[in-house]
GUDREN-633026 format. One record per residue (C-alpha): x, y, z. Coordinates in steps of 0.001 Angstrom, whole numbers, padded with zeros to 6 digits, always signed. Layout:
<atoms>
XYZ
...
</atoms>
This chain:
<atoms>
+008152+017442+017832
+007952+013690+016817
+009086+011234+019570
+012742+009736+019342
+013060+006370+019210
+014000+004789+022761
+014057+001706+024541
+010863+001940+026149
+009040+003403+022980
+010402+000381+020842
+009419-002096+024009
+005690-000184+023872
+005785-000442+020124
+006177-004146+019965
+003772-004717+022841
+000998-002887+021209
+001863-004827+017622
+001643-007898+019151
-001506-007177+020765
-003034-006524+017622
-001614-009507+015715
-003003-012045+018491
-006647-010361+018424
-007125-009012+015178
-004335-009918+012900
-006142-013663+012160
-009290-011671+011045
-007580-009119+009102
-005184-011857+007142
-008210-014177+006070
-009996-011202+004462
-007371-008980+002943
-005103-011717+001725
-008243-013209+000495
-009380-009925-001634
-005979-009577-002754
-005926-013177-004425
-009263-012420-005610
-007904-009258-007554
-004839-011030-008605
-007446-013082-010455
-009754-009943-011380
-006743-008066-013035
-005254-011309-015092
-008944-011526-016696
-008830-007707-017873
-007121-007866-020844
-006917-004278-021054
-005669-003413-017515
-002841-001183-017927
-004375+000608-020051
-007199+001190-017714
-004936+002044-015422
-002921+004586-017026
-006337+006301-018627
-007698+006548-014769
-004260+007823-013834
-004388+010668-016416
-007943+011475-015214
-006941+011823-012133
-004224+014091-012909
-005992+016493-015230
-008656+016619-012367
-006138+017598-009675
-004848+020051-012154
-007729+021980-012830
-009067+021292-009423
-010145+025047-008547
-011735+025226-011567
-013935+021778-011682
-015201+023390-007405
-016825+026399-009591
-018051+024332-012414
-019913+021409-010044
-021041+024783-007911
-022686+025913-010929
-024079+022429-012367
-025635+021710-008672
-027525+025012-008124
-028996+024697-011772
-030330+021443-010692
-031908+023055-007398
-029188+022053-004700
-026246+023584-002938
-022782+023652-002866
-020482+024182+000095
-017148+023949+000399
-015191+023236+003796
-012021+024632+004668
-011972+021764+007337
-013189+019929+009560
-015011+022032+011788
-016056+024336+009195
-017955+020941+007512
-019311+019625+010566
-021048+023159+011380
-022505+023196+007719
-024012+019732+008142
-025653+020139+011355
-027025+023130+010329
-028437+021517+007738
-029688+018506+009798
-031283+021211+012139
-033434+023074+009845
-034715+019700+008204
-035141+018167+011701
-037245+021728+012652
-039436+020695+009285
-040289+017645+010321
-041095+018447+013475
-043872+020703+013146
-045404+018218+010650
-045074+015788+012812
-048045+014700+015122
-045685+013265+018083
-043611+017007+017839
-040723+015052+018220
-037945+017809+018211
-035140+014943+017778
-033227+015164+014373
-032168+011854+013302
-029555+011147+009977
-028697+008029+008436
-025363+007646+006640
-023777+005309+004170
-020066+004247+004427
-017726+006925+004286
-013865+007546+005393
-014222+011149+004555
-016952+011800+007044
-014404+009340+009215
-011970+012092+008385
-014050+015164+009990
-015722+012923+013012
-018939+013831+011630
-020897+011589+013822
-019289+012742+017022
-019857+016021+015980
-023780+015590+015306
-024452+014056+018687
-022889+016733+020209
-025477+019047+018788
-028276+016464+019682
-028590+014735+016787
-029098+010740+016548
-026987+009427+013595
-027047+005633+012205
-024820+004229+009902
-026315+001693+007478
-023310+000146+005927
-023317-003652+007599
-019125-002706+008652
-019592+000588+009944
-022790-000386+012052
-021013-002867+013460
-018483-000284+014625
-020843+002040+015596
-022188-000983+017691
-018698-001735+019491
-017927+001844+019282
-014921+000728+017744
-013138+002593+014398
-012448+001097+011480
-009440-001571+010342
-009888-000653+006817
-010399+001803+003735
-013151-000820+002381
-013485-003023+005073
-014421-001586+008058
-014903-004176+010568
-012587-006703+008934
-010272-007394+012316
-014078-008989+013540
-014680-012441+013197
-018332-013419+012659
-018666-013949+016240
-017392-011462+017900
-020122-009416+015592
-022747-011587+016815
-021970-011238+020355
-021877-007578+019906
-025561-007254+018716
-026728-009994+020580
-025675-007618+023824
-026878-004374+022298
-030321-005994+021197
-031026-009370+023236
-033139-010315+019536
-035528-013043+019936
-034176-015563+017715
-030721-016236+017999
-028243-014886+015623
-025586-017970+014342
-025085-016973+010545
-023961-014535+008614
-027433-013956+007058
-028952-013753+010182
-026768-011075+010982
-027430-009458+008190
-031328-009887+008234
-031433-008245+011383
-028987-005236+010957
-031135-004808+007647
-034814-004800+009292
-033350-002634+012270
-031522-000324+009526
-034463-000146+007630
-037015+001291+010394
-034014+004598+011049
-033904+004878+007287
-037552+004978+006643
-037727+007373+009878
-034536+009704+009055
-034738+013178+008323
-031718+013704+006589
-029520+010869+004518
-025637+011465+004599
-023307+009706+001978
-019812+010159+000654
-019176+010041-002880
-016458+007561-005083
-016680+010469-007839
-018269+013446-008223
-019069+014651-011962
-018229+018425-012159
-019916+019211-015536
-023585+017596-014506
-023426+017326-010370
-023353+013456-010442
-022953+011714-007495
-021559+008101-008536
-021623+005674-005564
-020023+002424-005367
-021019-000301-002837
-021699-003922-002461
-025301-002826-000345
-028324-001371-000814
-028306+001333+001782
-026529+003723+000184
-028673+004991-002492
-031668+004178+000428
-029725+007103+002721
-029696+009528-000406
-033316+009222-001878
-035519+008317+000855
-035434+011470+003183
-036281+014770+001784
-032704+015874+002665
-029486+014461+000914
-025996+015652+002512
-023112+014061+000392
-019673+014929+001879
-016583+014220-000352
-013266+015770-000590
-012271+018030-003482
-010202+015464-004799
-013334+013377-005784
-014138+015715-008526
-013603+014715-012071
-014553+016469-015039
-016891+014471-017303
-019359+011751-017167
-017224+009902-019806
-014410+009939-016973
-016184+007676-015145
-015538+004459-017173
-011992+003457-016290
-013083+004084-012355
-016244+001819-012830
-014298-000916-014556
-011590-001082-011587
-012516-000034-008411
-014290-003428-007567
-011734-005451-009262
-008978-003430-007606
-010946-003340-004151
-012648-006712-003644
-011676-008190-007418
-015123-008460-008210
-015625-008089-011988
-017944-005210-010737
-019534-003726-007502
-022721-004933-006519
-024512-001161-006953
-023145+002015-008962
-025351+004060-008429
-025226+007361-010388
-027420+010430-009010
-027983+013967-009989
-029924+015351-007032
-031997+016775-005698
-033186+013187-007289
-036736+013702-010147
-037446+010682-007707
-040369+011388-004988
-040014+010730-001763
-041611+007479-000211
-044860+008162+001762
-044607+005094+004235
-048348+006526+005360
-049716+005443+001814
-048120+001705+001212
-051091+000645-001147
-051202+003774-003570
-049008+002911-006461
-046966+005560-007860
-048570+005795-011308
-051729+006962-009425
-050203+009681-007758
-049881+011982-010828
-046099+011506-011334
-044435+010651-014327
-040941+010043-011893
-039175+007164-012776
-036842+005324-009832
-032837+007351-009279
-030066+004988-009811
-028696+002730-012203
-029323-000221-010072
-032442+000879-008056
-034162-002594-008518
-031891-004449-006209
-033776-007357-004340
-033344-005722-000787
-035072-002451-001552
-038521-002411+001218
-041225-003673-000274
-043546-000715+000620
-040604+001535-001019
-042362+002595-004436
-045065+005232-003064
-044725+008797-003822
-045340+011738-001484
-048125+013931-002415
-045581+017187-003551
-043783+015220-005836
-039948+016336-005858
-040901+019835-004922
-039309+019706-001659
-036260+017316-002088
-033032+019110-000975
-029514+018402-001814
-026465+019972-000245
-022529+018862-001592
-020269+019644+000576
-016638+019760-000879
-014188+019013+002155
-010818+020824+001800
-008743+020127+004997
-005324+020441+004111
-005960+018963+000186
-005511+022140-001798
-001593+022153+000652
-001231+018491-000542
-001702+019544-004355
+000436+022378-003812
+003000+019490-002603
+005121+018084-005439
+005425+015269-002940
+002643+014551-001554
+000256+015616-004598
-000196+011904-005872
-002043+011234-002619
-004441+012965-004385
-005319+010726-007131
-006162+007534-004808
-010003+006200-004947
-010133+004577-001946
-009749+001038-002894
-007980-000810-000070
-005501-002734-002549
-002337-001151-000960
-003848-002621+002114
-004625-006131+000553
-001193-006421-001274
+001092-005175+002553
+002126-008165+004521
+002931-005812+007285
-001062-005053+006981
-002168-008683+006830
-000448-009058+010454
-001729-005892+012831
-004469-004180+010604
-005355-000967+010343
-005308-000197+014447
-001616-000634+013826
-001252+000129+010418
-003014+003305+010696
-003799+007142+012118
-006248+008982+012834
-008409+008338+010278
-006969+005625+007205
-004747+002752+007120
-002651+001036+004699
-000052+002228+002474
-001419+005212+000975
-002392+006566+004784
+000905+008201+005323
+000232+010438+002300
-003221+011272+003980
-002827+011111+007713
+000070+013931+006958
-002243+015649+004501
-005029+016010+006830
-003460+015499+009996
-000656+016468+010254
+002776+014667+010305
+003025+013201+013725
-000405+011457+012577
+001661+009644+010262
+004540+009139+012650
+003244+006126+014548
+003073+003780+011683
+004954+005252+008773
+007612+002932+009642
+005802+000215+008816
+005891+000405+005242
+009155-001351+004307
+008884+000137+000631
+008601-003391-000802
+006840-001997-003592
+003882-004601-004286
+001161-002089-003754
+002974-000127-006963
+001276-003020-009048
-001856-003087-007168
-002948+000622-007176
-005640+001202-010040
-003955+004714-010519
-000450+003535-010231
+000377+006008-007220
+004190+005231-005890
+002894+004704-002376
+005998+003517-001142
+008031+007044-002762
+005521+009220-000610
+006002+007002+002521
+009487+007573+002087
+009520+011459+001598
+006862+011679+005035
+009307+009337+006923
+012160+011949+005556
+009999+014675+007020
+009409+013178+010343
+013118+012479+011037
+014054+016125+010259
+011416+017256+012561
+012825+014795+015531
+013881+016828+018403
+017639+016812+018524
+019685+015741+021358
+022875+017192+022560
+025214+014746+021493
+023907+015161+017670
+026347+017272+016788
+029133+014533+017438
+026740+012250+014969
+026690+014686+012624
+030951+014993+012311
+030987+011214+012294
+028442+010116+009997
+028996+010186+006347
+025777+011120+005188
+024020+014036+004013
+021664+014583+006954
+021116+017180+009625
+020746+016537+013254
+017455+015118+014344
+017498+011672+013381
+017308+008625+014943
+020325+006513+015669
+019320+003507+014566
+017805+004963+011324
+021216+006573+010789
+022831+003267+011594
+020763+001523+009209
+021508+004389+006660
+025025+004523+006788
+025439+000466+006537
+028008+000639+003967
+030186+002248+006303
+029468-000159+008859
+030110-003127+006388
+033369-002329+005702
+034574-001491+008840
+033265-004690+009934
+035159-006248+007364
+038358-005113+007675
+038192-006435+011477
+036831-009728+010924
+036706-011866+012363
+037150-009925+015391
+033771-007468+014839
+032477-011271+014402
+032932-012270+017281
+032454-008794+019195
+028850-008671+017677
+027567-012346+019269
+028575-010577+022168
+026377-010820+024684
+026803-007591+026116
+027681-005887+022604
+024005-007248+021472
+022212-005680+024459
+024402-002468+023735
+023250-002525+020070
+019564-003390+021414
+019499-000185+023969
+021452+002333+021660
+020185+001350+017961
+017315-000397+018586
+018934-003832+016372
+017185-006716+018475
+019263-009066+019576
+017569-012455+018378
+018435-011439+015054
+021303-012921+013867
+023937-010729+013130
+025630-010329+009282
+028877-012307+009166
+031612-010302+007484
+034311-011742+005362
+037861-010163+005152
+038350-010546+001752
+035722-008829-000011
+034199-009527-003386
+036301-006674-004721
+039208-008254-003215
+038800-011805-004605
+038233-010431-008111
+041213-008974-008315
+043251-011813-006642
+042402-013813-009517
+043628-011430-011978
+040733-008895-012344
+039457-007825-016221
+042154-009487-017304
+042101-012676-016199
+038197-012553-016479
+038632-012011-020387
+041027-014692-020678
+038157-017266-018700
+035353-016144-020963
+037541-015909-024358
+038528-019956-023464
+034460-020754-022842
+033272-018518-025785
+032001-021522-027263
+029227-022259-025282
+028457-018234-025264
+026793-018751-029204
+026817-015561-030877
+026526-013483-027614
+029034-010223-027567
+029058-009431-024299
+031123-007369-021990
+029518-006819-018206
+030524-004871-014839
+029317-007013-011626
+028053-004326-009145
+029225-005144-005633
+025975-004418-003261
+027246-003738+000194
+025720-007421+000976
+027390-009107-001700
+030731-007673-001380
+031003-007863+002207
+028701-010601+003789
+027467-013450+001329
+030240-013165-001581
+029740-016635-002763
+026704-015384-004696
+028822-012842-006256
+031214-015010-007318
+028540-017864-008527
+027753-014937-010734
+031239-014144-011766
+031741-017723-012928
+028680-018122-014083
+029214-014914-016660
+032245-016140-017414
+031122-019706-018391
+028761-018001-020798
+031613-016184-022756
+030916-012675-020726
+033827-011123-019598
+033284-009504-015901
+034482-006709-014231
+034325-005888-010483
+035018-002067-009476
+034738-001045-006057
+031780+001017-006287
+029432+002940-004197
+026401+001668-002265
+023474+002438-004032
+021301+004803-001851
+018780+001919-001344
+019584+001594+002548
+019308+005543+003085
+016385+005320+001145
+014560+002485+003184
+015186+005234+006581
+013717+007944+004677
+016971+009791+004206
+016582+011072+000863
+019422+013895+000674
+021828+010972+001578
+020418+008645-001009
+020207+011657-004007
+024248+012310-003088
+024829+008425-003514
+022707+008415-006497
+024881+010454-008394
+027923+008937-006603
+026972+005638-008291
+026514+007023-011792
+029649+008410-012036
+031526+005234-010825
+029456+003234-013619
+029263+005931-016603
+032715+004747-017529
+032090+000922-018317
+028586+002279-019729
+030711+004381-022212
+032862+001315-023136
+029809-000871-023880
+029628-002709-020506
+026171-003777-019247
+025356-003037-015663
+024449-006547-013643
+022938-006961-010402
+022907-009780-008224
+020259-007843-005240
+017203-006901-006518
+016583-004009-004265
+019700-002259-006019
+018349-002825-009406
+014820-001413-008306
+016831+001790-007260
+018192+002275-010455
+015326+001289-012463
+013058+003254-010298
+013894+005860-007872
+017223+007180-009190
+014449+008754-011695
+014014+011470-009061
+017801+011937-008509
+019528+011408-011907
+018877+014088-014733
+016338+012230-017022
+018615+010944-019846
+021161+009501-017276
+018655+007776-015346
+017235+006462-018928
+020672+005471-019752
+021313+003462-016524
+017777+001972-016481
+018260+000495-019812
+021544-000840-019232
+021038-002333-016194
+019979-006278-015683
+018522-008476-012497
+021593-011579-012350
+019343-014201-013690
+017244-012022-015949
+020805-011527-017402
+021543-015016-018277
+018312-015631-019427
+019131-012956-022206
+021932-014728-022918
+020605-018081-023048
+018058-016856-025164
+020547-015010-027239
+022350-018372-028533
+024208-019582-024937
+024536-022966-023905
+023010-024310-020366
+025019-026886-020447
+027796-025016-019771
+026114-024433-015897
+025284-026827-013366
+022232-028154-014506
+020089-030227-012208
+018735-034264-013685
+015654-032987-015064
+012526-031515-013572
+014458-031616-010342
+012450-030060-007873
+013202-026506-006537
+011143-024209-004244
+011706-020570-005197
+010766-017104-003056
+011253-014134-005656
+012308-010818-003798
+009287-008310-003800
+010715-005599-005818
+012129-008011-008218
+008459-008998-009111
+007391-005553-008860
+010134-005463-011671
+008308-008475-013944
+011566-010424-013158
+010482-013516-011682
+009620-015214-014837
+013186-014631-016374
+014374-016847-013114
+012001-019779-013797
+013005-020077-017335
+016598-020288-015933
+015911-022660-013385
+013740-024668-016060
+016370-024478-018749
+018658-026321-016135
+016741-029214-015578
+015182-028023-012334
+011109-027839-011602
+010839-024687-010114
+007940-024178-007339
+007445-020889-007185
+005729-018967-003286
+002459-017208-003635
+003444-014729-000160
+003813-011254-001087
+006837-010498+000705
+009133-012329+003358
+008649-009896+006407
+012541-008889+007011
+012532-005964+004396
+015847-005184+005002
+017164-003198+008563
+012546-003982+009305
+013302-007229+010434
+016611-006191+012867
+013837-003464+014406
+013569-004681+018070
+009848-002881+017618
+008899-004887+014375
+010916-008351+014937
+008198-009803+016093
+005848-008864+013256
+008221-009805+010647
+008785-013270+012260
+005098-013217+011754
+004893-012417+008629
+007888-014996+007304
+006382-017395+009441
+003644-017045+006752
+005928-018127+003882
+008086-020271+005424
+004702-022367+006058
+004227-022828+001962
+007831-024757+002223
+008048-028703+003202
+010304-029964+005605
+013236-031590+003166
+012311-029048-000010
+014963-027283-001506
+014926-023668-001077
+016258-020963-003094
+015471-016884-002628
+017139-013638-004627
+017328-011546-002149
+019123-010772+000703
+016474-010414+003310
+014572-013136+001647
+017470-015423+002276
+018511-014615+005772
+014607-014413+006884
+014185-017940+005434
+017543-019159+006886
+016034-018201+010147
+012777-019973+010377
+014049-023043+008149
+017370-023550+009518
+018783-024542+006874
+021089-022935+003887
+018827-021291+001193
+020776-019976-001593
+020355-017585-004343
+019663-019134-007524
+023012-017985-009426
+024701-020309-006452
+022770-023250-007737
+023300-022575-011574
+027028-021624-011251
+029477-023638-012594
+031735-025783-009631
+035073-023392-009044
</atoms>
């Protein structure tokens, strides 16, 4: 059963977070933030990208598809060529295979080797599926020496430490703590100060095990079914080194590497590295089709050139001339190729479950890039030690830790994706990472052992869940009810909730930390206010007397009141009200349902699907009388443009998508439709304005519709280059994460000067700022609204 959240697990949470952001989370931010602006600039240069995307993303999916039969086609291609095909049911199963393997070529060796040594040695490129199966733990339990040649991993295997990263394995390192690390393994005789030095050395030592090994272990990016090509992409030499210079190549790679045709490979090629490391391309990609035509190097025989050895061989690789190679590397054995072996081993572990999982089958399609890890904040801050399981880290780790190991693998750090959604635009293969964190996180709550008193939850709660889940996730997921109880008592839930004793209730019992300021209700709601000014009526009457400035715009739109807006911060809602009706729109403001978005964020999809359809049947009514849906938080428009496509039969989720607009991507229609600005509150010209666009609202391509507002009105918007604020929502009220999001805002609100004006569009993004700036930063319908 997973753990339920308590007061010391939160207090052990946070410690061990914190730990990692003051040792590693420094390390980890300089390299993945850096990577992700460098594929920010990678992706802008391919003018072609989403298509490259979406062709990969087919791929992918006609691979997974007709994964069973692509295992018997490669099994066939392979042993035509002369090598062998296993394939793993897991871990175990694998690591018995290679060592078997790595036995019988160690044996070979041996008794043609003078010294007898009986030792079998391996050297291995980077891999995370090997990662996956502790292959290395589970070769030097059978006596075997294993060395891993990729710079990162060595330097692991060095600190016998694991890795922070899908790509980067040693990224939470700086430079030197690395050189420390060797310099106490190895005592070298020059002193090691640069990077190159480091390198130089790890290369010359690297080179002696590879030149020595009996067997060479990599993983594989893809895997061709219809030839047996092995297509490996790295940055360094040593991985094609590991696969053609013993007699022995061992490639380990899950099923879900196959794919069917050479010609598949192009889209992968083009944006791995620019998804990855936003290179333009990787360093190597290598393509192989072992056992390799390639000899094997004779180290014995440096001076013989290969042409004199009677073979007509030509070097394996599409990049086998990189400067690094050995220069004694180009002499043949005597036998030729004759006695090259290559064994593929296809790793199941729990993959063929995951593609029998509607849910979890888009795991499937990932290639291992890292860019869900480069675009998380969250990641940025603790790494992959916190932002991790067993084995990977990142976004797309829930879908894999749960796959492979299990669920309460997953449990530890699920949580930590706060489904802000910029890894959507970042994954090559357009996987909804944050959709599959959500359904694991809805798994782990329903497998929470339940306590005694759930049943009382259960009767009080008006949501859709069973017993099991945590109370502060159910808190969290039933705000709306909380919101307007808290509203009809205001102020006196106000002043309850600053409290000193009600805050360290709330702290002990929900988990809600108590330096986080507390929501301030208002008594008259949104709702209220509309209709105390006269409601549709009234709002008609406003718009009909400013039609002028509305051009030729026929307009008719229903306001929906977000549980924020109507009870907390209404003065945004009615900045938008006004600054509709200024335009010539007529507004309406029902009383509504909450969207599902805050059940959503605690993984509580039953309650979210019943809201879902809740909300479409409030809004299908001013949808049938023309009315177009407008939203002033951005997190409610990314539900209905989004995920109420997995609640809503298609053509009523179609039908709500297209209706619905963003506030300010609304009145930029309208302004480009014939409006007047002038009928807002315009600033003096070029007016300076900083402005922090909510994370799903970019995710959305809404941020530019918001500057062209803002620059329409006279103002100079600046707009924030962080990917996300850090409160995310109930995240930043976590007493286990408040610390990490203060972290991660304390990133943004850094990009801000002292006296600059601030404005933000969403909620979180607003009271986050508020917090670190101290100082009002409102949304920018506030600032464009016409004066009351």
């Amino acid at each position: 059963m997973v753990e339920r959240h308590t007061a010391a697990t939160r207090e052990r949470t946070a410690a061990r977070l914190r730990h990692l952001m003051e040792t590693e989370g420094t390390a980890v931010h300089a390299q993945a933030s850096a990577d992700n602006d460098h594929r920010y600039q990678a992706y802008a240069g391919t003018t072609d990208l989403e298509d490259l995307r979406t062709e990969a993303r087919v791929i992918k999916e006609t691979a997974i598809d007709r994964l069973p039969g692509l295992i018997e086609t490669v099994r066939e291609a392979v042993e035509e060529n002369g090598g062998s095909v296993y394939v793993a049911t897991d871990a175990a199963d694998a690591n018995a295979y290679v060592a078997d393997v790595v036995a019988e070529a160690g044996s070979a060796d041996a008794a043609s080797d003078a010294s007898g040594d009986p030792s079998p040695s391996v050297v291995k490129s980077k891999s995370m599926t090997t990662e996956e199966i502790d292959l290395n733990d589970a070769l030097a339990r059978e006596g075997i020496d294993v060395y891993e040649t990729d710079l990162g991993e060595w330097v692991l295997q060095v600190a016998d430490d694991t890795p922070s990263h899908i790509v980067g394995p040693a990224m939470h390192l700086s430079r030197e703590e690395i050189a420390n690390l060797v310099t106490e393994r190895f005592d070298p005789e020059e002193e090691l100060e640069t990077a190159t030095d480091l390198t130089r050395f790890a290369r010359d030592y690297l080179g002696e095990r590879i030149r020595e090994a009996d067997v060479g272990v990599t993983g594989a990016n893809f895997v061709v079914a219809e030839t047996g090509t092995i297509a490996l992409v790295t940055n360094e030499g040593n991985a094609r080194k590991c696969a053609v210079t013993p007699d022995t190549h061992v490639a380990v790679a899950g099923i879900e590497k196959l794919i069917p045709s050479v010609a598949d490979l192009e889209p992968f090629v083009e944006l791995i590295a620019k998804s990855a490391t936003g290179q333009p391309i990787s360093q190597y990609v290598t393509m192989l089709t072992p056992p390799t035509d390639s000899p094997t190097i004779d180290f014995d025989t440096p001076d013989e050139p290969i042409a004199e050895r009677g073979t007509d061989a030509k070097p394996t690789g599409s990049d086998s001339g990189e400067p690094d190679e050995p220069a004694d590397s180009s002499v043949a054995s005597d036998d030729g190729s004759s006695d090259r072996e290559f064994h593929l081993v296809l790793l199941d572990n729990g993959r063929t479950a995951m593609r029998e999982d509607d849910q979890l089958r888009e795991t499937l399609y990932c290639i291992r890039c890292g860019a869900c890890s480069n675009s998380c904040v969250n990641f940025h801050s603790v790494g992959g030690h916190g932002f991790g399981g067993e084995t990977y880290s990142g976004g797309i780790a829930t879908g894999w830790e749960a796959g492979v190991h299990g669920r309460d693998s997953a449990a530890g750090f699920n949580d930590l994706c706060t489904g802000c959604t910029r890894c959507v635009d970042a994954c090559p293969v357009e996987i909804d990472v944050p959709w599959i964190n959500t359904v694991v996180r809805d798994r782990i709550n329903r497998g929470a052992d339940p306590e005694a008193y759930d049943f009382l939850v259960d009767g009080l709660a008006p949501d859709a869940e069973e017993g099991g889940f945590d109370l502060g996730k159910r808190a969290f997921g039933n705000v709306a009810t909380l919101a307007k109880l808290g509203s009809a008592t205001a102020p006196v839930s106000n002043w309850l909730a600053d409290a000193s004793p009600v805050r360290a209730l709330l702290e002990r019992a929900l988990g809600i930390d108590r330096r986080r300021d507390l929501p301030t209700f208002r008594r008259e709601t949104l709702v209220d206010w509309f209709e105390t000014r006269g409601g549709a009526d009234a709002s008609r009457r406003r718009s009909e007397r400013t039609a002028g400035s509305g051009g030729d715009v026929d307009r008719e739109a229903v306001l929906y009141p977000d549980v924020y807006t109507n009870y907390v911060d209404t003065a945004r809602g009615k900045a938008a009200v006004r600054t509709l009706e200024a335009l010539g729109v007529p507004v309406v403001v029902p009383s509504l349902p909450e969207s599902g978005r805050a059940p959503l964020s605690q993984g509580m999809i039953a309650t979210a699907d019943r809201q879902a359809s809740r909300v479409y049947a409030g809004v299908a009514e001013h949808l049938d009388a023309g009315r177009d849906l407008v939203v002033v938080e951005p997190s409610d428009l990314a539900a209905f443009r989004r995920e109420y496509e997995r609640f809503l039969p298609e053509r009523s989720y179609r039908r709500l998508r297209e209706n619905s607009y963003e506030i300010s991507e609304y009145v930029y229609g309208l302004l480009e439709n014939g409006a007047d600005h002038a009928a807002l509150s315009t600033g003096a010209g070029e007016e300076p304005i900083a402005y922090h666009s909510h994370c799903q609202q970019r995710t959305l391509d809404l941020e530019a519709p918001t500057v062209a507002v803002l620059e329409r009105c006279g103002y100079a918007p600046r707009t924030t280059n962080a990917e996300c604020c850090g409160m995310a929502g109930s995240f930043g009220y976590k007493r286990e994460y408040y610390e990490l999001s203060m972290d991660v805002g304390g990133r943004l609100a850094a990009e801000f000067d002292e006296d600059e004006f601030v404005v933000a569009s969403g909620t979180s993004c607003g009271d986050q700022l508020e917090a670190l700036l101290e100082r009002p930063v409102p949304h920018p319908i506030e600032v464009l609204a016409p004066d009351p």
